[in-house]
NUBATI-29315 format. One line per 8 residues: number of its first residue (from 1); for each residue x negated, y, z of C-alpha. Coordinates in Angstrom, 3 decimals, always signed. Each point is the difference from the previous one (the first is absolute). Layout:
N
NUM> X/Y/Z; ...;
# end
This chain:
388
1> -61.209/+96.689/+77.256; +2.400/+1.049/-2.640; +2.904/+0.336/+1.934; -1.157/+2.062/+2.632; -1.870/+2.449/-2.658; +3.702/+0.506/-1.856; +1.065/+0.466/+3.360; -2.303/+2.786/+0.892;
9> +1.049/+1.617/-3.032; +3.137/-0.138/+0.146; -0.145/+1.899/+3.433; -2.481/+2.446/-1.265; +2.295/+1.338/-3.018; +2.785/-0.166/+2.526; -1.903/+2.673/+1.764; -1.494/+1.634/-2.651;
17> +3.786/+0.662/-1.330; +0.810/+1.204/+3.556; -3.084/+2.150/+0.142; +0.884/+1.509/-3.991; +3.640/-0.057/+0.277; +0.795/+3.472/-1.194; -3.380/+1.260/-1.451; -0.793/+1.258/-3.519;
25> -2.444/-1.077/-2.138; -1.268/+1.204/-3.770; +1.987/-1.175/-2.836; -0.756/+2.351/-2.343; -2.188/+3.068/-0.451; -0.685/+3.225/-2.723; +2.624/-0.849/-1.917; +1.275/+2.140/-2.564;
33> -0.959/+3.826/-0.294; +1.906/+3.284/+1.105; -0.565/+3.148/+0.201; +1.152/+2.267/+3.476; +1.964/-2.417/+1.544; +0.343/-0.343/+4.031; +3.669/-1.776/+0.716; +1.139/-3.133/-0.994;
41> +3.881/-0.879/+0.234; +0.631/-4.366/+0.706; +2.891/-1.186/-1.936; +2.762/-2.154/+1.786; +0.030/-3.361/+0.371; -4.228/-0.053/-0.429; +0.584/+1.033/-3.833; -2.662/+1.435/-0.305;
49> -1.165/+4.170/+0.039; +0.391/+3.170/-1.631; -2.765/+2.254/-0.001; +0.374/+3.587/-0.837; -2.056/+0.824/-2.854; -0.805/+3.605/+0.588; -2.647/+0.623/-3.079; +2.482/-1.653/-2.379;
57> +3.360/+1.796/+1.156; +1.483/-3.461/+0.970; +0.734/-3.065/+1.438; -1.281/-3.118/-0.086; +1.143/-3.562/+1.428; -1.852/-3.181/+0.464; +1.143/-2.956/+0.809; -1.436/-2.359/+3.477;
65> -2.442/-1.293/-2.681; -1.381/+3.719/-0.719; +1.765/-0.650/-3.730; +1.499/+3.506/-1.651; +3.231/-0.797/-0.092; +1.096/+4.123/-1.422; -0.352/+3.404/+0.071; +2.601/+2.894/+1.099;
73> -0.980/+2.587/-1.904; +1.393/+3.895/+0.114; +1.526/+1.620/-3.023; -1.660/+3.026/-1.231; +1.155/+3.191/-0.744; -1.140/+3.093/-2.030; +0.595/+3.502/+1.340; -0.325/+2.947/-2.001;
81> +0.140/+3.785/+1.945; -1.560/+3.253/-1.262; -1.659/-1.776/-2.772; -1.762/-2.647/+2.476; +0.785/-3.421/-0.495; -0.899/-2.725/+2.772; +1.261/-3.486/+1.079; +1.366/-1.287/+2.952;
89> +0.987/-3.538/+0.684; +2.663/-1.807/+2.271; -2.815/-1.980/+1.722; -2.229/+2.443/+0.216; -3.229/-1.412/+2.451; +1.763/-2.337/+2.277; -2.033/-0.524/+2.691; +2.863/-2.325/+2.707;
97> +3.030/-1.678/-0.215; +2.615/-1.046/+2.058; +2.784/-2.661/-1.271; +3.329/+0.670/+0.575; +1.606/-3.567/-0.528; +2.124/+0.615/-2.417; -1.970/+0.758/-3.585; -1.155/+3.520/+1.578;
105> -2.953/+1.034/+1.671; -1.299/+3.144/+1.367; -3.359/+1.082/-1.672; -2.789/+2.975/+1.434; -0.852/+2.051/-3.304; -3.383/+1.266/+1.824; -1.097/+3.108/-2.124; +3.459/+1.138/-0.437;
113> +0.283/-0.330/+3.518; +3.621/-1.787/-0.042; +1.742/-3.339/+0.789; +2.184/-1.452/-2.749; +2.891/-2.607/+0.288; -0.373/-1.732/-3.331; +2.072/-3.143/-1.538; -3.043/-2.206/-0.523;
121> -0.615/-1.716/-3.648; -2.226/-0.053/-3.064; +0.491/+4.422/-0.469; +1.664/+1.734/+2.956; +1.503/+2.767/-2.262; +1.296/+1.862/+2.911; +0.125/+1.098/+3.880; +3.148/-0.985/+1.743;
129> -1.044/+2.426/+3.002; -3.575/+2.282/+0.249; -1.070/+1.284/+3.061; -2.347/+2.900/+0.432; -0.699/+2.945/+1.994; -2.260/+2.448/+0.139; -2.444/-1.604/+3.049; +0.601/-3.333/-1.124;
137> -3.068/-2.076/-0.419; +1.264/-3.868/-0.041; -2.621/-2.568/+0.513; +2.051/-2.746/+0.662; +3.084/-1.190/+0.905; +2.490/-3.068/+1.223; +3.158/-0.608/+0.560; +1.699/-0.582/+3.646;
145> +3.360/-1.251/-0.317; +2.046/+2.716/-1.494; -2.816/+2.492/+0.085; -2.845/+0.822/-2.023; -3.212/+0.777/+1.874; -2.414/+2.121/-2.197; -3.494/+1.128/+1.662; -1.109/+3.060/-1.139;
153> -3.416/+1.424/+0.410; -0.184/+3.403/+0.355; -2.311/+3.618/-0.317; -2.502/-0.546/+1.683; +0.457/-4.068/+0.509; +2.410/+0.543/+2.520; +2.434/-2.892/-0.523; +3.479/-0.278/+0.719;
161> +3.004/-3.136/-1.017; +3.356/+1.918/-1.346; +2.810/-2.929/+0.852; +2.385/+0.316/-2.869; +3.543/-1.236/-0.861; -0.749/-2.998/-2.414; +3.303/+0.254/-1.972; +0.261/+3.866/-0.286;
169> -3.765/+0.821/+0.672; +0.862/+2.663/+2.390; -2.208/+0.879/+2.518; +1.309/-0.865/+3.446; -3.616/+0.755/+2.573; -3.812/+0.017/-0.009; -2.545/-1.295/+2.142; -3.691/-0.504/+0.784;
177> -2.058/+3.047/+0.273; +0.189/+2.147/+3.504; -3.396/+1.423/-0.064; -0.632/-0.177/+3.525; -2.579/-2.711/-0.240; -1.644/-2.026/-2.158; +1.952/-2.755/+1.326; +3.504/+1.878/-0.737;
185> -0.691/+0.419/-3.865; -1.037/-1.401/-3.123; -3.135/+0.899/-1.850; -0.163/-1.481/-3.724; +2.320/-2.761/+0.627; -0.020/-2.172/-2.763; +2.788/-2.811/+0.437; +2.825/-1.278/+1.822;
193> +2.330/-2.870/+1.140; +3.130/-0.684/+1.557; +0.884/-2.679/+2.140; +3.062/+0.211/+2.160; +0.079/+3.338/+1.410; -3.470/+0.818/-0.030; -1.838/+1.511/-2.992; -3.951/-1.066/-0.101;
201> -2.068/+2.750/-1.769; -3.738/-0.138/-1.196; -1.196/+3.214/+1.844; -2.937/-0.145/-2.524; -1.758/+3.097/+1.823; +0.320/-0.542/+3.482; -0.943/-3.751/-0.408; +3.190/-1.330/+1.190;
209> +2.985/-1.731/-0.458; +3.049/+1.749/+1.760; +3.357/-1.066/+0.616; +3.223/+1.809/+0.138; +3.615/-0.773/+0.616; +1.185/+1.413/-3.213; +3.526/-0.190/+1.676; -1.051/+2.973/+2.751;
217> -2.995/+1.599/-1.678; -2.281/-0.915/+2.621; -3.452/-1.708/+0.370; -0.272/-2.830/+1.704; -3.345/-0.969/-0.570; -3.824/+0.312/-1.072; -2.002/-3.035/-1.147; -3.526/+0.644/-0.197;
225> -3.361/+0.882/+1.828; +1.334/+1.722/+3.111; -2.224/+3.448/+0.222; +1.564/+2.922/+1.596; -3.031/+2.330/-1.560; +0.329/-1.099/-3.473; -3.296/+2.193/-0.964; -3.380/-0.171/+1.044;
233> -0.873/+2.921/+2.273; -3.447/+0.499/-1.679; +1.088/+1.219/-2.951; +1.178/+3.923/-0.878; +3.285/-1.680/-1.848; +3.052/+0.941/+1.871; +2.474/-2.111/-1.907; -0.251/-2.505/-2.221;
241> -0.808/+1.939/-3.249; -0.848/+3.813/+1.245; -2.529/+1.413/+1.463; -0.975/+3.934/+1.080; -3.250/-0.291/-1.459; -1.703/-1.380/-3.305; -2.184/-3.330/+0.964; -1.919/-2.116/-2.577;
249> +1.057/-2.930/-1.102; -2.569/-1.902/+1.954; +1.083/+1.866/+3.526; +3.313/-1.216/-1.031; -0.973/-3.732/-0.461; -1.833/-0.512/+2.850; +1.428/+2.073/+2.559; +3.956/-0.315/-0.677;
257> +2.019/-3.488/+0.064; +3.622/-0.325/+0.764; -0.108/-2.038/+3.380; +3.477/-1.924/-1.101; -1.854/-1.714/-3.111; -0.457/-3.891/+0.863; -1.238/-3.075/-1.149; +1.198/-2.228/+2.553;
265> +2.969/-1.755/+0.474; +3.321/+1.931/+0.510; -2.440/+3.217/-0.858; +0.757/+1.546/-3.898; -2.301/+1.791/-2.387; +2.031/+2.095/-2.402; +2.921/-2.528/-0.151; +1.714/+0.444/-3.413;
273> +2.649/-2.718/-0.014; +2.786/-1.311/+2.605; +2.393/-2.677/-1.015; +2.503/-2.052/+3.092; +1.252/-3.518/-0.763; +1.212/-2.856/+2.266; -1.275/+1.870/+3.354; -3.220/+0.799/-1.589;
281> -1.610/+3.064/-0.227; -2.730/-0.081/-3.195; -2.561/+3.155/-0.338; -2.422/+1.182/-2.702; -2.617/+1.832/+0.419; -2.148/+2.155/-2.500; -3.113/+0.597/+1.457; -0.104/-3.470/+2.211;
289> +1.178/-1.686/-2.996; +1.893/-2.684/+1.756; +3.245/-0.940/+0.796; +1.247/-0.760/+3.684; +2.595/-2.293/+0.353; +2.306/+0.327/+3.770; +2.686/-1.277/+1.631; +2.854/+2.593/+0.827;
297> +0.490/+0.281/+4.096; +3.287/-0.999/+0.975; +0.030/+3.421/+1.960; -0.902/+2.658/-2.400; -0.497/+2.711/+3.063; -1.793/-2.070/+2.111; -1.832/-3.204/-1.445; -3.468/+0.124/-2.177;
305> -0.341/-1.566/-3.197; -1.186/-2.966/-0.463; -2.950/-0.386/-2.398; +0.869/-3.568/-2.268; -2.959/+0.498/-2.845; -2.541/+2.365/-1.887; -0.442/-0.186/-3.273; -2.740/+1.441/-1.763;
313> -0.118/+1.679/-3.238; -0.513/-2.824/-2.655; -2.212/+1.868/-1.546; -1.033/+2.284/+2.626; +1.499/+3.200/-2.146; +2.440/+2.405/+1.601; +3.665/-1.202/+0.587; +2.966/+2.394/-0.311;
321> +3.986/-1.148/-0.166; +1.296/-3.581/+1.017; +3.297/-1.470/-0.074; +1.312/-3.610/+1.091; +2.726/-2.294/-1.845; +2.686/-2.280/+1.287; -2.268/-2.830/-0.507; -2.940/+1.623/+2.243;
329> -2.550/+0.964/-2.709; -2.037/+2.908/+0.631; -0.683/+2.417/-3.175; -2.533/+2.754/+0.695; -1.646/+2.490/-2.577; -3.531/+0.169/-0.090; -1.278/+2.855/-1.419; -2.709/-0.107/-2.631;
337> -1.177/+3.838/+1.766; -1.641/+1.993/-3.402; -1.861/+3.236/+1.164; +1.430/+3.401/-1.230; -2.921/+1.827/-0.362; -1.282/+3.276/+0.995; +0.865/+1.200/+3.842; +3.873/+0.475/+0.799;
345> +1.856/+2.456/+1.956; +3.517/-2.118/+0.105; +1.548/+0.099/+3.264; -0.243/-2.968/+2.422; +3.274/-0.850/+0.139; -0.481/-1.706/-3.602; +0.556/-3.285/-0.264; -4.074/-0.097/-1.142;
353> -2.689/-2.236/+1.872; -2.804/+2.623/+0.646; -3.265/-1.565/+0.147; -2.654/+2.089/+1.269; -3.360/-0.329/-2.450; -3.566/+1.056/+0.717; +0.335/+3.313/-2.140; +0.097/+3.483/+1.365;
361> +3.255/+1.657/+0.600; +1.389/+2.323/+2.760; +2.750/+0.240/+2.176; +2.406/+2.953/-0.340; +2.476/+1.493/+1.983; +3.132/-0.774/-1.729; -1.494/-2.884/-2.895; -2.507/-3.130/+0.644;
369> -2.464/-0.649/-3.112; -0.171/-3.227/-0.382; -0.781/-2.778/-2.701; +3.940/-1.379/-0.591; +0.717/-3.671/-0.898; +2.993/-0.863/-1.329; +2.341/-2.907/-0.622; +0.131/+0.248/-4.049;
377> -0.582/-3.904/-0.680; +1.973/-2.215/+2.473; +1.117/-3.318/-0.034; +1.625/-2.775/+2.026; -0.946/-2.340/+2.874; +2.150/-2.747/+0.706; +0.497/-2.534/+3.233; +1.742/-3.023/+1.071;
385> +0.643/-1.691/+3.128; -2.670/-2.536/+1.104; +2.505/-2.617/+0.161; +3.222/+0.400/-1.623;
# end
């Protein structure tokens, strides 16, 4: 009868919000359109996002409802030197930011190569500190109590996190690249997050996540398809992106694969994004254009993660950067991937999603010639809890 059928529903949402408790759904997806972008950066209090606007030299923010809500935009100046004339700008291709709490923020200016501290508002006229050196390729950055963490990726790929004074922006240590193993260093990372004294990093190209105690410089762990070999032994490659001798492209495709690629769970294929929240550990990947969602072990030496929910691409295109806010929604960016043209020689430590094609090229000893997609259109995916 009636009574028993509201009964029987009753139970059954009463176990379907058990069974969803936690999981993510799509609220939103493709919305607006960037150009370059890979990090996001959650406001406080679930206010909403900035996103770094790297084509346009600044930043925008949006609120929870994906409505502009303003821009930060650099001031420009005009140089003149041995009758040359050029123009720089105080925001010049922000590509990551990390808020400060108090007005300021700490910004990556990627093709200068330097991180910024900037008073955020409608024109940042000027730097309150700049940070560069001469090896110093930031790719992203966050902020650990009173430090600044800024991961750098370095000639050739080899990255490496500088821990920095956050109030003087001095640096105080480095960490992340032995290379002893595979394991030991990071190839291509791409992102990073800090929870407690661990920092999680997107080891992009040795499909991992790692984890290091920021406080000691030391790894702690490697989430990922365990392989000890990470090549296959029937190729002629004897790392990653080298080989002795020339083979064609079509030797290369069918003979070489990186054994640490994966499509299952707790496995990554060129993860691009890393984001912690609440004990949750949330991972995008490129190529397996999904995001997994896990639950942080209690004992980070010892304990596995926990997978809690895949979710695919909404529209099955490449992901890159995530970030989650206060109020637990997810933002990714999808990339709208535009081919380049022609056959590349840029190095594989590039944040670039190489997609091999059925044209002829060759593999070289220092260079691979391949067809090169980019991220020039992107836009933005957004979820919500199942049940709020």
């Amino acid at each position: 009868d009636g009574w028993q059928a509201a009964s029987a529903c009753k139970t059954y949402r009463a176990c379907w919000r058990r069974r969803c408790r936690g999981m993510l759904r799509v609220a939103r997806e493709r919305i607006g359109r960037f150009s370059y972008i890979d990090h996001l950066t959650a406001l406080s209090g679930g206010d909403g996002i900035i996103v770094p606007h790297y084509g346009e030299h600044r930043l925008e923010i949006y609120s929870p409802e994906v409505v502009h809500r303003g821009t930060c935009a650099g001031r420009q100046f005009r140089h003149v030197e041995d009758g040359e004339s050029w123009t720089s700008d105080t925001l010049q291709t922000p590509s990551a930011v990390a808020l400060r709490g108090d007005g300021t923020a700490w910004v990556i200016l990627k093709d200068e190569g330097e991180v910024a501290c900037v008073r955020l508002g409608a024109v940042i006229s000027e730097h309150i500190m700049l940070i560069e050196t001469d090896c110093f390729m930031p790719v992203d950055l966050a902020l650990a109590g009173d430090r600044l963490l800024v991961l750098s990726c370095e000639y050739p790929s080899l990255g490496r996190v500088y821990v920095l004074d956050n109030q003087t922006g001095a640096q105080l240590s480095t960490f992340g690249s032995t290379g002893e193993s595979w394991r030991d260093e990071l190839r291509g990372p791409s992102c990073l997050a800090v929870h407690e004294q661990y920092c999680f990093i997107a080891d992009t190209h040795n499909q991992a996540v790692k984890v290091f105690d920021w406080r000691e410089g030391t790894l702690v762990r490697v989430f990922g398809k365990r392989q000890d070999d990470p090549w296959d032994v029937k190729t002629l490659m004897t790392d990653a992106f080298m080989t002795p001798e020339p083979v064609s492209y079509h030797e290369f495709r069918d003979d070489y694969y990186d054994l640490r690629k994966g499509d299952g769970p707790g496995e990554f294929n060129l993860p691009l994004g890393v984001a912690v929240r609440d004990g949750k550990l949330y991972v995008s990947e490129l190529e397996g254009r999904r995001i997994q969602v896990f639950r942080l072990p209690d004992d980070m030496h010892g304990s596995d993660l926990e997978l809690l929910q895949i979710i695919p691409s909404p529209d099955g295109w490449p992901l890159s950067g995530l970030c989650v806010d206060d109020a637990g929604r997810l933002w990714c960016v999808g990339p709208g991937v535009s081919y380049t043209g022609g056959y590349t020689h840029e190095h594989p430590g590039h944040n670039a999603d190489y997609v091999f094609d059925d044209g002829p090229s060759t593999v070289t000893s220092a260079r691979l010639e391949k067809k090169l997609y980019r991220h020039i259109s992107c836009y933005l995916h957004i979820f919500e809890p199942v049940f709020k």
